[in-house]
C-alpha positions in Angstrom: 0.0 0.0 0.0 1.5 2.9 -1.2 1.6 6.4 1.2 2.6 9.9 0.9 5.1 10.7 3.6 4.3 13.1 6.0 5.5 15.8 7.8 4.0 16.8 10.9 5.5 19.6 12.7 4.9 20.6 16.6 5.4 24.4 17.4 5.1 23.3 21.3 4.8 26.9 23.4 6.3 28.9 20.4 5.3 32.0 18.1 2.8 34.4 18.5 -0.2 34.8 16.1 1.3 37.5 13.8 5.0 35.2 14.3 3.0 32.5 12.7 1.3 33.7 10.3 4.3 35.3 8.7 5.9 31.4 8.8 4.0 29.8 7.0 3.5 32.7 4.2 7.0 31.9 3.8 7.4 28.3 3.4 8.0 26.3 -0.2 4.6 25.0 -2.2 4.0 21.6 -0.6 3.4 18.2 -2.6 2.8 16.3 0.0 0.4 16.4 3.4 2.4 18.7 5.9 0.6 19.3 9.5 1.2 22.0 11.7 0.1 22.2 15.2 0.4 25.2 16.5 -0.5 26.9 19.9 -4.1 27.4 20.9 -3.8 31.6 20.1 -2.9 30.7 16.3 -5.2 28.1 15.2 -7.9 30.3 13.4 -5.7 32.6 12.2 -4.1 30.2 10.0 -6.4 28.1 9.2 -8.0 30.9 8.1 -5.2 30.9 5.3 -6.3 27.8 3.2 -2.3 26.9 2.3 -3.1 24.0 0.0 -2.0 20.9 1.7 -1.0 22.6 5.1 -3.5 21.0 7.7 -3.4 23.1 11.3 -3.5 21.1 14.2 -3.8 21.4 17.9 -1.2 20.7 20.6 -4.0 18.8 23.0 -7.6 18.6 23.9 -9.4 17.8 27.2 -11.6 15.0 26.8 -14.9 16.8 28.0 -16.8 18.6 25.2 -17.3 21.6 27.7 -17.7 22.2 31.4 -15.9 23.6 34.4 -12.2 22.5 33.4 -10.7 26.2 33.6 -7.6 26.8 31.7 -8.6 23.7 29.2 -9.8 23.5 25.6 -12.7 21.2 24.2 -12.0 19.0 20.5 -15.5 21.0 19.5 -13.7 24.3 20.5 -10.3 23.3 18.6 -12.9 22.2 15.3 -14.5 25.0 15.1 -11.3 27.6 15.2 -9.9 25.2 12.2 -8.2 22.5 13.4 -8.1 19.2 11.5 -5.9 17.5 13.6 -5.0 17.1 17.5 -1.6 15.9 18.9 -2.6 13.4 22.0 0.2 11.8 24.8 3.1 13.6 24.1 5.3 12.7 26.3 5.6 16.3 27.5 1.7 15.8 28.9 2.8 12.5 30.5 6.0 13.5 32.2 5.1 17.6 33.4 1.1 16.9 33.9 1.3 13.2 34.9 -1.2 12.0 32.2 -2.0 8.6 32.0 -2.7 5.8 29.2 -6.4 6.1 30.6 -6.4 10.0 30.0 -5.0 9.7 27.1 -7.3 7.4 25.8 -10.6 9.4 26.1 -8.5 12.2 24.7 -8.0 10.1 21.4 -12.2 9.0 21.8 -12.7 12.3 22.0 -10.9 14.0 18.6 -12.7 11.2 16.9 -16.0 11.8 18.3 -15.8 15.6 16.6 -14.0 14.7 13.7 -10.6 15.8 14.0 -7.6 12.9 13.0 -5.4 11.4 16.4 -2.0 11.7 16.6 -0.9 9.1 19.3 2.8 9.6 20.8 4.4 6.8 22.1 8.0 6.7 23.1 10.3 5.1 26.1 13.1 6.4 28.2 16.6 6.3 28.4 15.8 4.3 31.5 13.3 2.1 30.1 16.0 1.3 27.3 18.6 0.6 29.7 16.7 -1.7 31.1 15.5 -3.7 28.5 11.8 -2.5 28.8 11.1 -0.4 25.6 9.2 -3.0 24.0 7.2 -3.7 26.8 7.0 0.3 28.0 5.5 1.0 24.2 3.1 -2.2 23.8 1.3 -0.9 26.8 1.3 2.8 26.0 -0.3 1.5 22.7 -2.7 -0.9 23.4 -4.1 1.4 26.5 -3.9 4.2 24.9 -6.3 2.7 22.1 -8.6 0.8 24.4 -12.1 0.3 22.8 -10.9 2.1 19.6 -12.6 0.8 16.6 -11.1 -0.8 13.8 -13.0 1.3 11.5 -10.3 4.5 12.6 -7.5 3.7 11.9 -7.5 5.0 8.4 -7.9 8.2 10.0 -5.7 7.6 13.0 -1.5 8.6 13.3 0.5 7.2 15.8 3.8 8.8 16.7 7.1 7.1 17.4 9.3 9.2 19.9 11.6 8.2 22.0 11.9 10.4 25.3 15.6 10.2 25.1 15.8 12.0 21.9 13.4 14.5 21.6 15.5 17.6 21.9 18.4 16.2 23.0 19.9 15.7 19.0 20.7 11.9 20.0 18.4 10.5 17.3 17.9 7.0 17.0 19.4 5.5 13.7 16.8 5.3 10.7 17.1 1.0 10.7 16.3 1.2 14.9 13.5 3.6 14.5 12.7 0.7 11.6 12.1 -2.1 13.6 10.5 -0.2 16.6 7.7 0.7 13.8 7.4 -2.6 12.2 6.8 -3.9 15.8 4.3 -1.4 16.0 2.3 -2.0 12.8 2.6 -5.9 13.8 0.8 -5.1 17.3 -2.0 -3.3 15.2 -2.2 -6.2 13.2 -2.4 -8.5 16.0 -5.0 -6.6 17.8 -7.3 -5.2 15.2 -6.7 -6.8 11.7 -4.3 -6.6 9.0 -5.7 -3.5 6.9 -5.9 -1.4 9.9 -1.9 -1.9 10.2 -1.5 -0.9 7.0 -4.2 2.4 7.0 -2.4 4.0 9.8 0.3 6.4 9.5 3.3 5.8 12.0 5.6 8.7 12.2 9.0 8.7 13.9 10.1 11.9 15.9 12.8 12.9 18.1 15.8 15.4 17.0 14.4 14.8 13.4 16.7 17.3 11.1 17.3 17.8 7.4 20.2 15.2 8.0 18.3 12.5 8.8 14.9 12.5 6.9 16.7 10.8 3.8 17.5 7.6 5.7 14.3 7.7 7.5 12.4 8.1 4.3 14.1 4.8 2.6 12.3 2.7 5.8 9.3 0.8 4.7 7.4 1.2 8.1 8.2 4.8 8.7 5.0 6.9 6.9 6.3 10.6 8.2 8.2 12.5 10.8 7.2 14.3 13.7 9.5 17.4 13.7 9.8 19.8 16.5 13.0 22.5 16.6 13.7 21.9 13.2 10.1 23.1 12.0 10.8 26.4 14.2 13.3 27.8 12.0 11.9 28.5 8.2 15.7 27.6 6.8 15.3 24.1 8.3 11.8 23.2 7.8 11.9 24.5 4.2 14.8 22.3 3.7 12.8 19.3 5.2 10.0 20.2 2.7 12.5 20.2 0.0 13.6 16.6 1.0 10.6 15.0 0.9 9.1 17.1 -2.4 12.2 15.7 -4.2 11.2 12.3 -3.4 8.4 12.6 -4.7 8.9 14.6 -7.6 
């Protein structure tokens, strides 16, 4: 089966509204699905924009359509300023606001419920790898994580590889070990909901992604995208991302 590979970037707590807007004015015509999610303040302003194949996502969602959660945001609120996709479990929300595979699992109920596409992180430690655990750390955060999920999804559903000890830290894993953690992955969806959902999800690696390392990571046959964070901050590198990936396809 046959995919587009995709970029999906994560601003995190970055750029202003008018700082954002003026990004993404500036970045190369895109050939292939690129996704943006951007803080809370910028989603309608650029959705607003209508960049052909730029889709503007959000960072998170509380699961609760509305009600007293001060401070939160509501998958209805997020649809209705433009967003077509919401990132869920970041490990970010798991480690600094202790969120759990059971939270995290009505989040990802919850973007389907109001029609915006999941995109599941998943990703171990340096401690969980020292230890021998990965596999076992990332099974669970899957299969929890996508408890009561219907088969029926997954064409609409994106699950992101990233493992804790290299987002931000540059110490990407290698291309062919970022290989086999996905092919474990689409195996597990095989085994637990059929063989076409395994091949209708997207599974994106992230963690210290850079221009450098998106060729090799694009040759893998289990790795769909990437999940870029600095490296879509900065127009120079992002662009040059873009380029990458248009040239492969072009």
């Amino acid at each position: 089966m046959s995919k587009q590979f995709r970029v999906v970037c994560n601003w995190k707590m970055n750029k202003t509204i008018s700082e954002a807007v003026s990004f993404v004015k500036e970045i190369p015509p895109l050939l292939a699905p690129n996704y943006i999610a951007v803080p809370f303040t910028a989603l309608n302003a650029l959705a607003s924009l209508d960049i052909p194949m730029l889709q503007i996502g959000a960072q998170n969602i509380y699961p609760q359509p509305e009600g007293a959660f001060t401070g939160e945001i509501s998958a209805p609120q997020v649809r209705e300023a433009g967003a077509e996709f919401v990132i869920v479990g970041h490990s970010e929300r798991r480690q600094l606001f202790a969120e759990t595979n059971e939270f995290i699992n009505k989040k990802v109920k919850a973007a389907i419920l109001h029609d915006l596409l999941p995109i599941l992180c998943i990703g171990e430690s340096a401690l969980d790898r020292e230890n021998g655990q990965a596999a076992e750390v990332l099974k669970t955060q899957l299969l929890e994580s996508l408890k009561e999920i219907e088969p029926k999804t997954f064409r609409n559903l994106g699950i992101a590889y990233e493992p804790v000890w290299a987002i931000g830290t540059g110490k990407a894993s290698t291309a062919q070990s970022a290989q086999e953690v996905h092919f474990m992955l689409r195996n597990l969806i095989q085994e637990h909901w059929g063989e076409d959902e395994a091949q209708e999800v997207f599974i994106l690696y992230g963690g210290s992604v850079s221009p450098d390392s998106i060729e090799e990571l694009m040759k893998q046959p289990d790795i769909d995208g990437v999940l870029v964070g600095g490296a879509s901050l900065k127009i120079k590198t992002y662009s040059k991302i873009i380029e990458l990936v248009r040239g492969d396809l072009s």
